[in-house]
Structure formats: structure tokens, C-alpha cells
Jmol script that loads the backbone (N, CA, C; Angstrom):
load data "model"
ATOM      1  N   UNK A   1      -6.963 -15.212 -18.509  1.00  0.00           N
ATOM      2  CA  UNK A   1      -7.224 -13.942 -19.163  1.00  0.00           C
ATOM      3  C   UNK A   1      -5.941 -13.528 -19.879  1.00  0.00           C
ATOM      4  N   UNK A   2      -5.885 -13.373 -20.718  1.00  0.00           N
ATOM      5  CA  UNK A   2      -4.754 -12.863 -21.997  1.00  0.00           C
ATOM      6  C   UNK A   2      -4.688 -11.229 -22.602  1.00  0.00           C
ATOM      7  N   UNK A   3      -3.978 -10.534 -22.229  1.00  0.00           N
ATOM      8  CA  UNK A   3      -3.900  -9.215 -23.109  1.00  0.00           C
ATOM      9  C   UNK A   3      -3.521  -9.310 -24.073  1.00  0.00           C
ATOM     10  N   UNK A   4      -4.919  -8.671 -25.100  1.00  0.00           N
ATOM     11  CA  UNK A   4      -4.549  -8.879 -26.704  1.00  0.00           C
ATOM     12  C   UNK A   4      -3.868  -7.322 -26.961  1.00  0.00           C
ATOM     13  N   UNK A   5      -4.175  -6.303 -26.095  1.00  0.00           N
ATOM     14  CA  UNK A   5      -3.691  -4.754 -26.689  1.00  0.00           C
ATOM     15  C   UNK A   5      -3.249  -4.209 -25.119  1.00  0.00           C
ATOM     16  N   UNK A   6      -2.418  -3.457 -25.122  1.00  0.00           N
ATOM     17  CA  UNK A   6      -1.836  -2.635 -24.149  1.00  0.00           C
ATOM     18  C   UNK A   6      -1.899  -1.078 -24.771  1.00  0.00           C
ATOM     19  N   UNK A   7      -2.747  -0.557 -23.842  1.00  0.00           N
ATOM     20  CA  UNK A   7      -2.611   0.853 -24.313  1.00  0.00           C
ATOM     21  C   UNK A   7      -2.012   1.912 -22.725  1.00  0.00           C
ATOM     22  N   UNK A   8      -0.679   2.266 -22.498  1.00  0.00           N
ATOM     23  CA  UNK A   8      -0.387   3.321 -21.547  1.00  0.00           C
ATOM     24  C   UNK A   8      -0.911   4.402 -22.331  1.00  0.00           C
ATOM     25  N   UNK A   9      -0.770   5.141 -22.647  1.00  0.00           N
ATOM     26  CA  UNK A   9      -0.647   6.335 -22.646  1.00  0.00           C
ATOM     27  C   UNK A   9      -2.230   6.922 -23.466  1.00  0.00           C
ATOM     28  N   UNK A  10      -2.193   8.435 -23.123  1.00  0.00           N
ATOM     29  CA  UNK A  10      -3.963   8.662 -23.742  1.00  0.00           C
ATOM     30  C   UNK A  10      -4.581   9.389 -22.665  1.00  0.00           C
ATOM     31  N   UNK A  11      -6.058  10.020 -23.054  1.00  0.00           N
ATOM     32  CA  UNK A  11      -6.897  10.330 -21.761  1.00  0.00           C
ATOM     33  C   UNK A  11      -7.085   8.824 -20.933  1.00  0.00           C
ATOM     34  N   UNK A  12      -7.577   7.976 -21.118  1.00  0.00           N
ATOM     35  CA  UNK A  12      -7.769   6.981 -20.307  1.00  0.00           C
ATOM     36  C   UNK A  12      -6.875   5.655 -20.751  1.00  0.00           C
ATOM     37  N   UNK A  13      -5.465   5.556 -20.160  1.00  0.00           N
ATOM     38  CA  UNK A  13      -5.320   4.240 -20.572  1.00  0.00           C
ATOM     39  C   UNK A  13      -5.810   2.990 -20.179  1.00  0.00           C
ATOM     40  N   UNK A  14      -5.731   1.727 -20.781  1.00  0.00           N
ATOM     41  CA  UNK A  14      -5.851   0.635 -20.306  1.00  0.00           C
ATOM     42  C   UNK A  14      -5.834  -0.376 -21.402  1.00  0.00           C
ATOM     43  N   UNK A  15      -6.592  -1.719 -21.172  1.00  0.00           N
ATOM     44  CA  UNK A  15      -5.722  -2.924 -21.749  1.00  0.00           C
ATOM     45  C   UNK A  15      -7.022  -3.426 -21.993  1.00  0.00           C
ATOM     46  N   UNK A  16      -6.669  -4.390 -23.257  1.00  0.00           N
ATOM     47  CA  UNK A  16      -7.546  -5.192 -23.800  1.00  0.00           C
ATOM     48  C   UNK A  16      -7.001  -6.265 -23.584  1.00  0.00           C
ATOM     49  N   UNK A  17      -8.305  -7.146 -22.771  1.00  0.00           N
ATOM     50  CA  UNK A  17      -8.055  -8.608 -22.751  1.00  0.00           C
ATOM     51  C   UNK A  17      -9.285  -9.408 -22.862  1.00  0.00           C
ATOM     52  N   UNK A  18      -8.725 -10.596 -22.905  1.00  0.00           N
ATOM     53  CA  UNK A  18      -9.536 -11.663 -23.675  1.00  0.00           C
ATOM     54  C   UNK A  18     -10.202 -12.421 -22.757  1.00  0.00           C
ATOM     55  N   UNK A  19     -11.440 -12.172 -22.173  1.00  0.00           N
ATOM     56  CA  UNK A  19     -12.461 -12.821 -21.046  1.00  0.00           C
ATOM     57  C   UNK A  19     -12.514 -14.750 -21.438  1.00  0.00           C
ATOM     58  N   UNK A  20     -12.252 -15.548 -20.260  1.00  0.00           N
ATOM     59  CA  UNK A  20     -12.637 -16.875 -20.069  1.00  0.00           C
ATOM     60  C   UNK A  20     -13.797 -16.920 -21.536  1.00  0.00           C
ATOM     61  N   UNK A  21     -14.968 -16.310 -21.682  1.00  0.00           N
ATOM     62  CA  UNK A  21     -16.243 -16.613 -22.809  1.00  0.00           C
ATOM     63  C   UNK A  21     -15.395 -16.034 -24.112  1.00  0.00           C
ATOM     64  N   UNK A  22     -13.974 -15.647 -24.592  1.00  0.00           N
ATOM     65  CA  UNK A  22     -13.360 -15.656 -26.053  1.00  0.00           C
ATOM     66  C   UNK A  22     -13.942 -13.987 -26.028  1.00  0.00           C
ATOM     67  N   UNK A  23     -14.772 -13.131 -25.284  1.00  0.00           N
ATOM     68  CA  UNK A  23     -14.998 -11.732 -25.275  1.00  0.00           C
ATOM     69  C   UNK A  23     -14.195 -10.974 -25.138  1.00  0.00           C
ATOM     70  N   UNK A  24     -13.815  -9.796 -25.811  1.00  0.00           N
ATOM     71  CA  UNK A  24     -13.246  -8.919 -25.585  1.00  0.00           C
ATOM     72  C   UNK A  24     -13.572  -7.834 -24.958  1.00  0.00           C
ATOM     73  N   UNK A  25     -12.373  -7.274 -23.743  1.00  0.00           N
ATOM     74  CA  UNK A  25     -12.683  -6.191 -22.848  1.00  0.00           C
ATOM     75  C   UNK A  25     -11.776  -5.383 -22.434  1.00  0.00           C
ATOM     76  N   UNK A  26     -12.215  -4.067 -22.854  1.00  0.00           N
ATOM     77  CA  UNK A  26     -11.348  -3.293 -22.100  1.00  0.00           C
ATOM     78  C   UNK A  26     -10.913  -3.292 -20.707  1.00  0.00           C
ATOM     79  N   UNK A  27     -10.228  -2.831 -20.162  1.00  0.00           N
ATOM     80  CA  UNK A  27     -10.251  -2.496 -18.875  1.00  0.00           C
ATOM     81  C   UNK A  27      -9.101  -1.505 -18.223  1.00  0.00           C
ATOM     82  N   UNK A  28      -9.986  -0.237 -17.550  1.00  0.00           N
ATOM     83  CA  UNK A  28      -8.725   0.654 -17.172  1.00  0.00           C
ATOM     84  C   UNK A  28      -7.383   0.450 -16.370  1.00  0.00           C
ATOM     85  N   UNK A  29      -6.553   1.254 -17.181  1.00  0.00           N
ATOM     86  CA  UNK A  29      -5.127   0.358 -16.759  1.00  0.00           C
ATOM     87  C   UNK A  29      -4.925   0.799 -14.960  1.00  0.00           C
ATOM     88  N   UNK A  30      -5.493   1.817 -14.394  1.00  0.00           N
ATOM     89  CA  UNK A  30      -5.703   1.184 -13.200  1.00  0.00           C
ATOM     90  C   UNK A  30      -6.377   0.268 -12.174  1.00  0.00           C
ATOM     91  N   UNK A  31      -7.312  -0.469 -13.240  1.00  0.00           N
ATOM     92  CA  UNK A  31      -7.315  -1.846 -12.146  1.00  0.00           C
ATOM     93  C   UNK A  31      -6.110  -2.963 -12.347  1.00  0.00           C
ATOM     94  N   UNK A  32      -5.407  -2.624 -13.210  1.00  0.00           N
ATOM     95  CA  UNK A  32      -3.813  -3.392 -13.333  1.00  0.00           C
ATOM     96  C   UNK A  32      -3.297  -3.541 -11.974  1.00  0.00           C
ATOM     97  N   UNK A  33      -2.062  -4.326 -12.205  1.00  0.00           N
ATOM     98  CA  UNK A  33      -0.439  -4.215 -11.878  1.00  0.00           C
ATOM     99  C   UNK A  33      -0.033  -2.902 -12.913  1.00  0.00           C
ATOM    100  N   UNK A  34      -0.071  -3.037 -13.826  1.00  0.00           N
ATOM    101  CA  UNK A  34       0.293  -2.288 -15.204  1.00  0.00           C
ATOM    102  C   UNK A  34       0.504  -0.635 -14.750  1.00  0.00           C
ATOM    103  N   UNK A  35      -0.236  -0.379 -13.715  1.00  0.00           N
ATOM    104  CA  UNK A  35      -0.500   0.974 -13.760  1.00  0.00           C
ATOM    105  C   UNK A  35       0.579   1.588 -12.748  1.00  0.00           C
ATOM    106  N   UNK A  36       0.815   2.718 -12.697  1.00  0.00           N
ATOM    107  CA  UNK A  36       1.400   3.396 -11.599  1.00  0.00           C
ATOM    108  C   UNK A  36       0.954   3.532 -10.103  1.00  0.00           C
ATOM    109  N   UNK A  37       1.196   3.046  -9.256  1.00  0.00           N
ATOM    110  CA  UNK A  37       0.830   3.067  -8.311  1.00  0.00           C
ATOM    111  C   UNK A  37       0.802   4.427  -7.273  1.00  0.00           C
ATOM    112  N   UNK A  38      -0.108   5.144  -7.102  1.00  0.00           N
ATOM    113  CA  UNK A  38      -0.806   6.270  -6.832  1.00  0.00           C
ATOM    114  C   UNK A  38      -0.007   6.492  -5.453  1.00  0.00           C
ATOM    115  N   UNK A  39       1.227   7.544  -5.546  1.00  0.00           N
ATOM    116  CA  UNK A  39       1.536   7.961  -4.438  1.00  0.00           C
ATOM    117  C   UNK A  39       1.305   8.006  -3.010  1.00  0.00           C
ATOM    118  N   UNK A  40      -0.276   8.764  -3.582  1.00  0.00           N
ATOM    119  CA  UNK A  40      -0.803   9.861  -2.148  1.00  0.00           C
ATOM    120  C   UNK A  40      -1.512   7.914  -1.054  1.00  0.00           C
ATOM    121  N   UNK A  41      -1.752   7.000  -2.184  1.00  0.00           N
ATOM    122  CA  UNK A  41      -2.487   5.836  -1.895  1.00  0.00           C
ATOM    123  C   UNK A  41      -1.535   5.197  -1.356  1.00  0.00           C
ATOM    124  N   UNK A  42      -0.413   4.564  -1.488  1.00  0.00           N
ATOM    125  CA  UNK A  42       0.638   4.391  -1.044  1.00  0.00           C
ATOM    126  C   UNK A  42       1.354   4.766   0.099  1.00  0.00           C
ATOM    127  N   UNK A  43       1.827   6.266   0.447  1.00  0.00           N
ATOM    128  CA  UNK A  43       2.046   6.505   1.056  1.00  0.00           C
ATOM    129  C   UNK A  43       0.860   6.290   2.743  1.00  0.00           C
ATOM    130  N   UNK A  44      -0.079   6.608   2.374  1.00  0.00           N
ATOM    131  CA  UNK A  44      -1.143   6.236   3.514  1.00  0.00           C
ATOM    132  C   UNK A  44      -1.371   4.843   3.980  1.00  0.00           C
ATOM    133  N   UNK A  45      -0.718   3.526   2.830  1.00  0.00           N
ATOM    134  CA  UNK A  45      -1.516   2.503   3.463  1.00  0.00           C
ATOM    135  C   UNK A  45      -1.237   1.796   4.605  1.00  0.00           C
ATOM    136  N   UNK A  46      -1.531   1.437   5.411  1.00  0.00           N
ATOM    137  CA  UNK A  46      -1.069   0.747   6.517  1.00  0.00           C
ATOM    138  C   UNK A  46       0.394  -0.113   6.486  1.00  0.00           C
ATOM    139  N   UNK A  47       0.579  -0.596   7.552  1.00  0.00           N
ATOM    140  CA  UNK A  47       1.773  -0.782   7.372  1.00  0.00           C
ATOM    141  C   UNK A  47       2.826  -0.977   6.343  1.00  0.00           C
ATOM    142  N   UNK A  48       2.701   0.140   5.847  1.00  0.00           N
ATOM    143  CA  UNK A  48       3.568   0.411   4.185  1.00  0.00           C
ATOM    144  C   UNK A  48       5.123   0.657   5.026  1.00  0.00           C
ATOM    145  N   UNK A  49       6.163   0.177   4.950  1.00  0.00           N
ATOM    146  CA  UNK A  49       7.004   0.013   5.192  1.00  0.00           C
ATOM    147  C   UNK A  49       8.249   0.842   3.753  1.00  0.00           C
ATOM    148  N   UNK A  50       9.359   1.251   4.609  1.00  0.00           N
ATOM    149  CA  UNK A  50      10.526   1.609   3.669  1.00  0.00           C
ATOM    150  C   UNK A  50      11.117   0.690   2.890  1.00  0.00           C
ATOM    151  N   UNK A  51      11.750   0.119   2.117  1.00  0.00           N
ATOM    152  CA  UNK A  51      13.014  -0.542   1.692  1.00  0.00           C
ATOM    153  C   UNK A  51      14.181   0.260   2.149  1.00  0.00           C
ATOM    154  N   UNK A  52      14.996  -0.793   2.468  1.00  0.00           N
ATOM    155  CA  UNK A  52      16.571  -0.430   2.796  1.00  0.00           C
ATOM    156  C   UNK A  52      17.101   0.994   2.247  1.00  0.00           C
ATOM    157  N   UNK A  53      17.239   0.693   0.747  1.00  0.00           N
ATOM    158  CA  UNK A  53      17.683   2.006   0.036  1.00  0.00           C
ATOM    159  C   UNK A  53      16.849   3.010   0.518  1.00  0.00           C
ATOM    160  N   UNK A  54      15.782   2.951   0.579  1.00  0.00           N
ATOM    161  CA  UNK A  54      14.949   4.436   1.148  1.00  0.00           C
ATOM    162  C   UNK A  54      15.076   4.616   2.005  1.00  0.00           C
ATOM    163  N   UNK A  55      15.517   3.911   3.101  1.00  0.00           N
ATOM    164  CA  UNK A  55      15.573   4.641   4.361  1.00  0.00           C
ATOM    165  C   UNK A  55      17.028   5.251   4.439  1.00  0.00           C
ATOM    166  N   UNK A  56      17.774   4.484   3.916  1.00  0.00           N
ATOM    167  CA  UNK A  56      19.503   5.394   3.107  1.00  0.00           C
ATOM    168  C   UNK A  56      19.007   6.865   3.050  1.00  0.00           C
ATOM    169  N   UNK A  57      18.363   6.814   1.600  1.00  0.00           N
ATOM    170  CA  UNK A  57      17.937   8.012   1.488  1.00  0.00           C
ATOM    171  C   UNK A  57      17.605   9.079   3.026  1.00  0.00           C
ATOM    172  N   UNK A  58      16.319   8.503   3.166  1.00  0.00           N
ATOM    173  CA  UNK A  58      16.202   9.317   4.736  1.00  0.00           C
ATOM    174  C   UNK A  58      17.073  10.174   5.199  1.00  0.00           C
ATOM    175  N   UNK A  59      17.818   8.947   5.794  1.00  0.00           N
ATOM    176  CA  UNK A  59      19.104   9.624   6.395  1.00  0.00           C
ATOM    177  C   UNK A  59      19.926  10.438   5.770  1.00  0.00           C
ATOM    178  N   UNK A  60      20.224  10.270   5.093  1.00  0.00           N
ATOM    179  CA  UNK A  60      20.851  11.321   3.795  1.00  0.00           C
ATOM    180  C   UNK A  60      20.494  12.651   4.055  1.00  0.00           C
ATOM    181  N   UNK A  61      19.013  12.741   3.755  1.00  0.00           N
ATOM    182  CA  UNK A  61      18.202  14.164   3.953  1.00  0.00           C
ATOM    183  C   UNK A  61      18.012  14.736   4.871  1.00  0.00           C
ATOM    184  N   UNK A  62      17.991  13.829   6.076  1.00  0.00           N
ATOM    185  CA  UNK A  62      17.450  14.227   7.396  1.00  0.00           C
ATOM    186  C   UNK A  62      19.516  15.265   8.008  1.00  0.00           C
ATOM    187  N   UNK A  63      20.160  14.377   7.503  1.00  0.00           N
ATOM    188  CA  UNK A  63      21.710  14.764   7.692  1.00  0.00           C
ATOM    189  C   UNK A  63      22.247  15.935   7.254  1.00  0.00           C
ATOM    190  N   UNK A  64      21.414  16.094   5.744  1.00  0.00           N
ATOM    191  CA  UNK A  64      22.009  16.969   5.137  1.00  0.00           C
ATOM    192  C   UNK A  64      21.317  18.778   5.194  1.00  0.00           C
ATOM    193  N   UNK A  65      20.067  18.094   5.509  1.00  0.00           N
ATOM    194  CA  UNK A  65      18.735  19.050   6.684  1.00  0.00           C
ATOM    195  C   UNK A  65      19.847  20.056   7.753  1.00  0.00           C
ATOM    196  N   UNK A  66      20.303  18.642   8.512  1.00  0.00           N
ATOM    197  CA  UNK A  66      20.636  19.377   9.898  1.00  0.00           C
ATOM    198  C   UNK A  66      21.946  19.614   9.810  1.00  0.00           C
ATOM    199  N   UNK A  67      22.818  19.400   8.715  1.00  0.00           N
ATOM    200  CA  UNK A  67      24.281  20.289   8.402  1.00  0.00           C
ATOM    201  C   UNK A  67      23.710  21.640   7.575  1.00  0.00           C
ATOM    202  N   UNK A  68      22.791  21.615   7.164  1.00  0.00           N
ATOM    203  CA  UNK A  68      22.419  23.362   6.821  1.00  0.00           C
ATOM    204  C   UNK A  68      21.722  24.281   7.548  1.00  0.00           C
ATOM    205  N   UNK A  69      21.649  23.850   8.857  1.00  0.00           N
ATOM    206  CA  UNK A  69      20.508  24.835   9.618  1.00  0.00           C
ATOM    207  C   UNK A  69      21.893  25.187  10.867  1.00  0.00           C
TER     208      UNK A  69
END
end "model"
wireframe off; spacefill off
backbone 0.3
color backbone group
């Protein structure tokens, strides 16, 4: 499958690509990779895990939390 058009931005983005039968098809850019990956979806999924740097962060906040109270 080949993307002939990339469209982000708009009421509905998404991408034109080129179906196995030479057809052309849209398709909304969230059934991508392409798309932004939906916070609230993310944050809930099962064992969704931190990266290193984020858990930095964490601590950071959680530190800087309990030097202001």
C-alpha cells in the first residue's frame, strides 16, 4: 500500500493511498501511525509503562510538590 496524498490538517484529516487492485482510498488519519496518539487512550492502556525521562520528570514534580507545601 503506497501513500499518494497526506493530508494532516482540516475537519477530518487523513491519507490517500493506493489499494493492492491500483484503487484509490482515503483513509482517516487515525487509523494511521500518522496520527496523534490519543492521550486519554494511552494513558489507560494496560501495561503502558513510563520511559526513563518521564519518570525524571515525575520525580521532579512529585519533589518540587513537596518543597512547596
Amino acid at each position: 500500500m503506497a501513500v499518494l496524498h497526506y493530508r494532516p490538517k482540516g475537519r477530518s484529516p487523513s491519507v490517500l493511498v493506493e489499494m493492492a487492485d491500483q484503487t484509490a482510498q482515503a483513509l482517516p488519519l487515525s487509523w494511521t501511525d500518522r496520527a496523534s496518539p490519543d492521550p486519554h487512550r494511552v494513558a489507560s492502556s494496560p501495561g503502558m509503562r513510563l520511559s526513563g525521562l518521564a519518570l525524571l520528570d515525575l520525580v521532579r514534580l512529585l519533589e518540587s510538590w513537596e518543597k512547596s507545601s
